[in-house]
C-alpha positions in Angstrom: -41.5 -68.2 -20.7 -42.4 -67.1 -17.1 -40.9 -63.8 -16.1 -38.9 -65.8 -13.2 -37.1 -68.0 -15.8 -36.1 -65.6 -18.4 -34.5 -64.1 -15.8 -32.5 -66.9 -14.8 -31.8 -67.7 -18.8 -30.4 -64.2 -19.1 -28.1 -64.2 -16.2 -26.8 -67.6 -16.4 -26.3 -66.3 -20.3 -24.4 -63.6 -19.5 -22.4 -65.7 -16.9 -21.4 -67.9 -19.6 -20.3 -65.6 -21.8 -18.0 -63.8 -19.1 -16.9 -67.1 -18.3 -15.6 -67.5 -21.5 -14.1 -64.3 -22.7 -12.3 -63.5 -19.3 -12.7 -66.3 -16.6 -9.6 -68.1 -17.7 -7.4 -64.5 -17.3 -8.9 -64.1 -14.6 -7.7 -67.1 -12.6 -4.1 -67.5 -14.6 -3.5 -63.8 -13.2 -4.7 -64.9 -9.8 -2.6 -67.8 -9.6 0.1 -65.4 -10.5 -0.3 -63.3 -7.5 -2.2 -60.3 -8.9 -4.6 -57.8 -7.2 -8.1 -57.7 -8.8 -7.1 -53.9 -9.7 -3.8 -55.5 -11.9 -6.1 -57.7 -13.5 -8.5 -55.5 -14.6 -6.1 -53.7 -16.4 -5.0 -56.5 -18.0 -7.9 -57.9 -19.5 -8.3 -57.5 -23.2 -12.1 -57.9 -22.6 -14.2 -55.6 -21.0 -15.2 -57.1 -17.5 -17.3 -55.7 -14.9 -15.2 -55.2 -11.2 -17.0 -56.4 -8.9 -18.2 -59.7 -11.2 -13.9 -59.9 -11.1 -13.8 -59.7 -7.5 -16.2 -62.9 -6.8 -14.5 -64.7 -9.6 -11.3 -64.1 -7.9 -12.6 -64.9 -4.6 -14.0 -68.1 -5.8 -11.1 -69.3 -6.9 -8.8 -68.7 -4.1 -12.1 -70.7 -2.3 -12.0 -73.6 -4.8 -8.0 -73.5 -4.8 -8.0 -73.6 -0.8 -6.0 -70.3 -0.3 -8.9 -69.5 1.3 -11.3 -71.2 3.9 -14.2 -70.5 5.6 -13.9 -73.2 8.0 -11.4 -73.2 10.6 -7.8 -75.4 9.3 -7.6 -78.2 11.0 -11.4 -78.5 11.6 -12.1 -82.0 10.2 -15.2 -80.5 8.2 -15.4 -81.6 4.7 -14.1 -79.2 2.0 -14.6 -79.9 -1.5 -11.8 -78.8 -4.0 -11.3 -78.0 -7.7 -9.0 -78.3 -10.0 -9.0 -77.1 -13.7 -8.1 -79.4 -16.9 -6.8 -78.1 -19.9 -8.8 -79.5 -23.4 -8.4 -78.4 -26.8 -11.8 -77.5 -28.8 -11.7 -78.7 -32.6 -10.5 -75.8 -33.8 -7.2 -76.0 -31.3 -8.5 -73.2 -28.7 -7.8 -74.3 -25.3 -10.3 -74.5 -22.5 -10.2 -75.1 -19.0 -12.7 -77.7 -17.6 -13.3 -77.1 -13.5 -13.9 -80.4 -11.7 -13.9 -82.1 -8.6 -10.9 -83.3 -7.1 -11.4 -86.6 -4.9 -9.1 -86.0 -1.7 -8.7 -87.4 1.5 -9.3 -85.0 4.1 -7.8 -85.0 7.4 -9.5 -85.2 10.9 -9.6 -82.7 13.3 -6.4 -81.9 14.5 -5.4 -81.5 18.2 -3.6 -78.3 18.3 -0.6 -78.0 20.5 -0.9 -74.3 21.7 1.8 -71.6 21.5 2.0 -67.2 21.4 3.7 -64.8 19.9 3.9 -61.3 20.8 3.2 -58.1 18.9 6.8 -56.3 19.0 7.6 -54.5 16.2 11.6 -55.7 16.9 10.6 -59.2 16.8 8.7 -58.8 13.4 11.6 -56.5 11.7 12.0 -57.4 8.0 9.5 -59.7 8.0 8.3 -62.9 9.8 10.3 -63.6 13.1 12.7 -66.8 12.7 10.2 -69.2 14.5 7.1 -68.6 11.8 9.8 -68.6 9.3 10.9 -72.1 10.6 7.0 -73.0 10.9 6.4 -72.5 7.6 9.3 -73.9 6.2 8.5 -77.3 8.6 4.7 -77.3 6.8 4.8 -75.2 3.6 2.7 -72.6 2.6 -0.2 -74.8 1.7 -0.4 -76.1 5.1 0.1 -72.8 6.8 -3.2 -70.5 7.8 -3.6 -66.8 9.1 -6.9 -66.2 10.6 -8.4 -62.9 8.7 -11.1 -60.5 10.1 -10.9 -58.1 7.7 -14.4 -58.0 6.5 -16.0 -57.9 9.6 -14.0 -55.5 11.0 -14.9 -53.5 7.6 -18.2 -53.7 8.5 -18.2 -53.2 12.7 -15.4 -51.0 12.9 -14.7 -48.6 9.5 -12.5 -46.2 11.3 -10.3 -49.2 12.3 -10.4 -50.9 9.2 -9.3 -47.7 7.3 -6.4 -47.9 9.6 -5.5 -51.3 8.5 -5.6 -50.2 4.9 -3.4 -47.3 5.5 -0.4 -49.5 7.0 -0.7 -52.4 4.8 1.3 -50.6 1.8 1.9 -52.0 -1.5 -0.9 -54.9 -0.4 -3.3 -52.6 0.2 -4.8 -52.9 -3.3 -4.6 -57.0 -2.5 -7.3 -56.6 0.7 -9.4 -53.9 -0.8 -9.6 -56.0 -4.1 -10.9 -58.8 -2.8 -14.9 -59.1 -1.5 -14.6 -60.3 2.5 -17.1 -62.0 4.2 -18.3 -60.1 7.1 -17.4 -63.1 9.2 -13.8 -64.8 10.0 -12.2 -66.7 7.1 -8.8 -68.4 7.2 -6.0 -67.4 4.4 -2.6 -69.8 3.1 0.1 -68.2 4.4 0.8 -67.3 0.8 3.4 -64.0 0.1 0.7 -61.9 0.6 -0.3 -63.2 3.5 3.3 -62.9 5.0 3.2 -59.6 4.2 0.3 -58.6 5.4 1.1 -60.2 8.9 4.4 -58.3 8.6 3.0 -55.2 8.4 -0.1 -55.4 10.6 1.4 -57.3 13.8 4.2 -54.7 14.5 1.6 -52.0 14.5 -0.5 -53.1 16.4 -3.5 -53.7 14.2 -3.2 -57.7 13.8 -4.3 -60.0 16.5 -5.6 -63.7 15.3 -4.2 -67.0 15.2 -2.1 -69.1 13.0 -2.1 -72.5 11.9 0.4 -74.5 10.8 -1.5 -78.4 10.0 1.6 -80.9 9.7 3.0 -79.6 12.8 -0.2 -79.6 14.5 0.4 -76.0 16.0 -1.3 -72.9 16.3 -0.3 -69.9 17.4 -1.7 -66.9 18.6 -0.5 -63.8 18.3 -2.4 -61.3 20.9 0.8 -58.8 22.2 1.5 -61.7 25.0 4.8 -62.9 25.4 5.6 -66.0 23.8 5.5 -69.4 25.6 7.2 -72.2 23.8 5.3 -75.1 23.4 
């Protein structure tokens, strides 16, 4: 066997054998809500971090929590869902396929802002995102994230971020972000994040909310209604 291909037939080895002692944790504990650091410490197997991180950040990928396209885009993002099947001695599995979905075209966005002021973002997300979200849900609801390009261009601001983001600090750091913009559900972490970040200054993006057909940007302007 060429040196090349053992290679390969060891890592994709060893990836099969992580997949099956932890990768099943792994994503129940992430559908759950958990930081990579809460689910290492909850794994009964022994599981190297960073290989946690990617699986994490795969999931929340193939699960649509997070996008690397822009929502709202029309591009073509393939999804994944995971059946449950019972091997012959009764252990279950989870199988990952393909889910066959139609997916929306590009949506013509109906501008609005929001500014930065910590009064308006007191306790959490002012009354209009609230009434946003609830109008969409969370699935169809989007913060734009920077965080790993701003990791990489601007550490001393970054740090900053980390330093104000609290109890989700461990959820940022955990995961491994691309050095480019990505797009994140407006999940509970998300909403805390945003609640955090905008008041102090230290969040400027956009948000998208796709039923409505609305996205807002959030830049310290006043905001205009729409």
């Amino acid at each position: 066997m060429a040196v090349g291909e053992n290679r390969y037939f060891r890592e994709a080895l060893a990836d099969f054998v992580q997949e099956t002692a932890y990768g099943n944790a792994v994503r129940h504990l992430a559908d759950r809500g958990y930081t990579v650091a809460q689910i290492m410490e909850r794994l009964e197997y022994p599981a190297p971090c960073e290989k946690v991180r990617r699986m994490v950040w795969k999931h929340l990928e193939d699960n649509g929590v997070i996008l690397r396209e822009e929502p709202g885009s029309g591009r073509h993002r393939e999804r994944f869902s995971y059946v449950k099947e019972y091997d012959r001695n009764g252990k279950p599995t989870f199988r990952r396929v393909p889910e066959n979905r139609e997916e929306p075209g590009a949506v013509s966005w109906r501008e609005g802002f929001l500014g930065a002021g910590a009064a308006a973002w007191a306790g959490g997300l002012p009354p209009l995102l609230e009434e946003k979200l609830a109008e969409n849900g969370a699935e169809s609801s989007y913060a734009s994230c920077d965080f790993g390009r701003t990791a990489a261009k601007e550490p001393a601001l970054y740090e900053r971020i980390l330093e104000a983001l609290g109890g989700e600090r461990a959820y940022v750091e955990g995961l491994p972000w691309e050095r480019r913009r990505v797009y994140h559900r407006l999940d509970s972490h998300m909403r805390e994040i945003l609640a955090l970040l905008v008041p102090a200054g230290l969040y400027q993006g956009e948000l998208f909310f796709l039923k409505t057909g609305e996205r807002i940007r959030i830049a310290g302007k006043p905001f205009q209604a729409f």
